[in-house]
C-alpha positions in Angstrom: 84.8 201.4 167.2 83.2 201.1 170.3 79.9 199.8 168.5 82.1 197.0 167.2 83.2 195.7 170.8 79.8 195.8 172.3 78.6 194.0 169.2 78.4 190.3 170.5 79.8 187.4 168.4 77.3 184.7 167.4 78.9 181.7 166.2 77.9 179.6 163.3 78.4 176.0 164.8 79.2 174.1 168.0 82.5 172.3 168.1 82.3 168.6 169.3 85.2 167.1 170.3 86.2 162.9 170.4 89.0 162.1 172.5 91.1 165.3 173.7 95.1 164.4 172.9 94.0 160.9 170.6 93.0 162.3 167.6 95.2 160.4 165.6 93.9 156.6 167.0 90.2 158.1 166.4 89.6 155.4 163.6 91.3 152.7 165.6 88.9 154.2 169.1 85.8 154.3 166.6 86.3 150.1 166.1 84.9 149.3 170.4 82.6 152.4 170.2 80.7 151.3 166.7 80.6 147.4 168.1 79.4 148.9 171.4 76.5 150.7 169.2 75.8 147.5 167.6 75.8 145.3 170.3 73.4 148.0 172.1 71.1 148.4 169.2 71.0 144.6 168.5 70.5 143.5 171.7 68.1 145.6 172.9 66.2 144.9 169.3 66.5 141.2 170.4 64.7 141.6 173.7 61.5 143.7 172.1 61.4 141.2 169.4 61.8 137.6 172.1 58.7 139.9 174.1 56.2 140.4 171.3 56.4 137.4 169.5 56.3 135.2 173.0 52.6 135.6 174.6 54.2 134.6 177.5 56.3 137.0 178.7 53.4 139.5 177.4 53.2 140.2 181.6 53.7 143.3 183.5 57.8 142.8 184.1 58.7 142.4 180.3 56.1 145.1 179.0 58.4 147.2 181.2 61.6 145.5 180.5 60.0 146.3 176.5 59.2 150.3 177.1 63.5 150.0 178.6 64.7 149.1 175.3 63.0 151.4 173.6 64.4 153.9 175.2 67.9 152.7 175.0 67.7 152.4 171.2 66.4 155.9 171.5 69.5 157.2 173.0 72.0 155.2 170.7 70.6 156.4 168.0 70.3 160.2 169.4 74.3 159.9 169.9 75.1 157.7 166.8 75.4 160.4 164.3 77.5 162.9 165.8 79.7 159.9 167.4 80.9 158.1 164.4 81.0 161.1 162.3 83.8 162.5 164.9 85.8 159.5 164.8 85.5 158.2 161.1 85.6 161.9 159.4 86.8 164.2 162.2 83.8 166.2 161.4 83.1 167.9 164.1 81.0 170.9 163.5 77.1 170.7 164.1 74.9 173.7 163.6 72.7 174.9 166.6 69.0 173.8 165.1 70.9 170.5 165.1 72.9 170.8 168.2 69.3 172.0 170.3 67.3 168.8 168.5 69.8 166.7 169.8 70.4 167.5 173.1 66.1 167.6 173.1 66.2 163.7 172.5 69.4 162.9 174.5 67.7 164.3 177.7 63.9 163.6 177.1 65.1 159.2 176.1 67.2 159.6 179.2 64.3 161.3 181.6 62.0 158.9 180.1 64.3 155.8 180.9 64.5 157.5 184.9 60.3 156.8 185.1 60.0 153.7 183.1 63.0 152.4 185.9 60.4 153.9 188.9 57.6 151.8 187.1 59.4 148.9 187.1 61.1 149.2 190.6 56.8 150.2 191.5 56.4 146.5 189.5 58.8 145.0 191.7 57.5 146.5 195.2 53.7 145.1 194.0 54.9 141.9 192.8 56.5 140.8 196.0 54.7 143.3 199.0 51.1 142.3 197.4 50.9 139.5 195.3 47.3 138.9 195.4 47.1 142.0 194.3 49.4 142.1 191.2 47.3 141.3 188.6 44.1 143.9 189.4 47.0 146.7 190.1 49.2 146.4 186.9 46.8 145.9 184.6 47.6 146.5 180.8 45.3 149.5 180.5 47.1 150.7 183.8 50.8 150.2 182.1 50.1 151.7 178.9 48.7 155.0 180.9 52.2 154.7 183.0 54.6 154.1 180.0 52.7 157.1 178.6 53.0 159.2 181.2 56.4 158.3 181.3 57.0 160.2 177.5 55.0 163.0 178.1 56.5 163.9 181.5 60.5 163.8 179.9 59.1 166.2 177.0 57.1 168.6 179.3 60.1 169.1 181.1 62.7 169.3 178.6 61.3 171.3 175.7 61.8 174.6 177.6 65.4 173.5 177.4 66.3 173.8 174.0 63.4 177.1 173.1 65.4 179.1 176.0 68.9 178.4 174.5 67.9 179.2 171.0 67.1 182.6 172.2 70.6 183.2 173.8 73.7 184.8 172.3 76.5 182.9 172.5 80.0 184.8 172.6 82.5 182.4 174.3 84.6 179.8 173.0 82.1 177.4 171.2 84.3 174.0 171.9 82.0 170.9 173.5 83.6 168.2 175.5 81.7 165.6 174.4 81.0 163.9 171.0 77.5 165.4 171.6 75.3 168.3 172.7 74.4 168.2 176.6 72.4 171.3 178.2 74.6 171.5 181.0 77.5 172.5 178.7 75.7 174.4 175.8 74.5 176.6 177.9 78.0 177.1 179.5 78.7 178.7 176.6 76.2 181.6 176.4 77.2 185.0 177.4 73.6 186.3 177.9 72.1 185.5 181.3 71.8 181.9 182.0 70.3 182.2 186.0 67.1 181.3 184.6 67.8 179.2 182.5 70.1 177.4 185.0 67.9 177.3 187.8 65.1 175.9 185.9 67.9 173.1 184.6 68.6 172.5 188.4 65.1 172.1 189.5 63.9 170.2 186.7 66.7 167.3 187.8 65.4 167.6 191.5 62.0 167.1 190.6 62.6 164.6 188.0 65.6 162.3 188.3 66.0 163.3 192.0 62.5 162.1 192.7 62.6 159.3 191.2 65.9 158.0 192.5 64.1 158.6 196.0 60.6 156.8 195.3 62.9 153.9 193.7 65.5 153.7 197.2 61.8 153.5 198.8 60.3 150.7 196.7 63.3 148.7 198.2 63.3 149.9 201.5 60.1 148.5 201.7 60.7 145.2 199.3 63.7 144.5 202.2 61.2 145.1 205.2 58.6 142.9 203.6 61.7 139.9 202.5 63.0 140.0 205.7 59.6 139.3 207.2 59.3 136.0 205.2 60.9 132.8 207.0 61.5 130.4 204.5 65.4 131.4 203.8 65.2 129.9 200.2 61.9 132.1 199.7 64.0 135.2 201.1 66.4 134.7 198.0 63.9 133.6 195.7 62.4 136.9 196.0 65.5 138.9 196.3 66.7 137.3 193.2 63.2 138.4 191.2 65.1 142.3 192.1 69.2 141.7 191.0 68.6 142.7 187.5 66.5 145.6 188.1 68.9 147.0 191.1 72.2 146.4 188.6 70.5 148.1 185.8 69.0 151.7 188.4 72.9 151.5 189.5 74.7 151.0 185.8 72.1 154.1 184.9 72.1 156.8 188.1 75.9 156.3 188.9 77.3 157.4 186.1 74.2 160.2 185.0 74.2 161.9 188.7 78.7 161.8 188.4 78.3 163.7 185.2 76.0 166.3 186.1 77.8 167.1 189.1 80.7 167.4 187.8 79.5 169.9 185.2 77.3 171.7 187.7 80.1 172.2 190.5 83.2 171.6 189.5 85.8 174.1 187.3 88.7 172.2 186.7 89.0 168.5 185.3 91.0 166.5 183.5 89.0 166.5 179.3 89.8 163.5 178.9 88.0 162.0 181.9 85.0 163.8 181.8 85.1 162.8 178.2 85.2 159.5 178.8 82.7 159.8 181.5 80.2 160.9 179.1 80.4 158.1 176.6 79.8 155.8 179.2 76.9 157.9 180.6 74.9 157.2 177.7 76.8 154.5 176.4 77.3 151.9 178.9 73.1 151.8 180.2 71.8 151.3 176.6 74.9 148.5 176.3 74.6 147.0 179.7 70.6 146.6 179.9 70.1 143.9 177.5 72.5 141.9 178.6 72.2 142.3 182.2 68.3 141.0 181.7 69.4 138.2 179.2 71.8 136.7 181.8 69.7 137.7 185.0 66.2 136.9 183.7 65.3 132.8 182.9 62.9 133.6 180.8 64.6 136.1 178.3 67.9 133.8 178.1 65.9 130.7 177.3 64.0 132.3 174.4 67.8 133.7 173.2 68.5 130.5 173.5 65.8 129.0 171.3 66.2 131.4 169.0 69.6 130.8 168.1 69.4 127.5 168.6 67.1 127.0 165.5 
């Protein structure tokens, strides 16, 4: 009998859960959340299409603005399956291969989105501190070695991730807040020894997000110094205004991606249905947001938009 109890209980599948208390208006939720996919998906499409079909905008900024898309289709499309199969089927089970695969892309899209915004907050700082410069520093053999670094650095850091999980026993309740697997709450569940495992998670978001929200604060602390020393006012703003869409974009991305993990990583109690909410618009919202942010902000993108639906 005793042999029984120590015997720990593996289970089957992860549980993913929609929104806690409105299961019944899931196909009704599923209507702004599948229109958000689209418009995401669409518009970020759009932009890569308006970039490599123009020789124009085949510059530094949009190659950038191009390797940002890509990403955010990425993460849609990492999140689409589980997403609409919760709230059109109530389908909810995903198997641990799956669940481990997906939280692989979820967080190796979204670290590789946190160093392809450094690059083009490093664009920005070059661009307007040395301008004579800009052209012999970002060159395209230059950008291509950056956006590459960019993938292989999220993927060195996060394949540990989901190889140390796979090798855990998992005993406790099996139930997932979100509509998708995150690390910080599949391995939650475990009941073998997470401190590595943990730790390693910790240091990997120092190292990697926290870095580069710190290197990107620094760009514009020295973008302001070098603004401020210019005394044309209207050349103050014009450069300034080069920097809105990329600042709106870092904020629409960090905020809601440093709330998240903090709240998972410090605090016991809250509310489901918040943090569930929180979590579609961590990885919602950015992929959403980014296109249309640099189709409003940016002259150049909008007046191709334009063109393009104009004929």
């Amino acid at each position: 009998m005793s042999a029984v109890n120590d015997t720990k209980f593996q289970p089957a599948v992860f549980l993913l859960t929609g929104i806690p208390g409105q299961e019944k208006c899931h196909v009704l939720i599923s209507i702004p959340i599948c229109l958000m996919y689209v418009i995401s998906i669409i518009g970020n499409s759009v932009i890569l299409f308006i970039i490599k079909t123009d020789p124009t905008l085949h510059e530094p900024m949009y190659i950038f603005l191009s390797m940002l898309a890509i990403t955010d289709i990425g993460i849609s499309l990492s999140t689409l399956p589980t997403v609409l199969s919760i709230f059109w089927f109530n389908s909810r089970e995903i198997s641990f291969d799956a669940c481990f695969a997906q939280l692989f892309f979820i967080h190796w899209f979204t670290l590789t989105e946190s160093s392809v915004l450094l690059s083009m907050a490093f664009d920005r700082f070059v661009a307007i501190c040395n301008p004579l410069r800009y052209d012999s520093i970002l060159t395209p053999t230059r950008i291509a070695k950056m956006g590459l670094v960019s993938l292989l650095r999220g993927m060195g850091i996060i394949l540990p991730l989901p190889i140390l999980l796979k090798h855990f026993q998992y005993c406790h309740a099996n139930v997932l807040s979100h509509s998708y697997c995150l690390n910080q709450e599949v391995m939650k569940m475990a009941c073998s020894d997470i401190r590595a495992h943990s730790i390693y998670s910790f240091f990997t978001m120092l190292t990697s997000v926290g870095l580069d929200v710190m290197l990107i604060l620094l760009s514009y602390v020295m973008i302001l110094k070098t603004v401020l020393s210019i005394a044309s006012h209207a050349e103050r703003l014009k450069a300034l205004n080069t920097c809105v869409s990329h600042v709106c974009v870092v904020l629409i991305f960090y905020v809601p991606a440093l709330s998240l993990s903090v709240i998972h990583r410090f605090v016991k109690n809250f509310s489901p249905l918040i943090l569930t909410v929180m979590g579609n618009v961590y990885l919602l919202v950015p992929s959403l947001m980014n296109p249309i942010v640099y189709s409003v902000k940016t002259k150049a993108i909008r007046a191709r938009i334009i063109r393009v639906f104009v004929k």
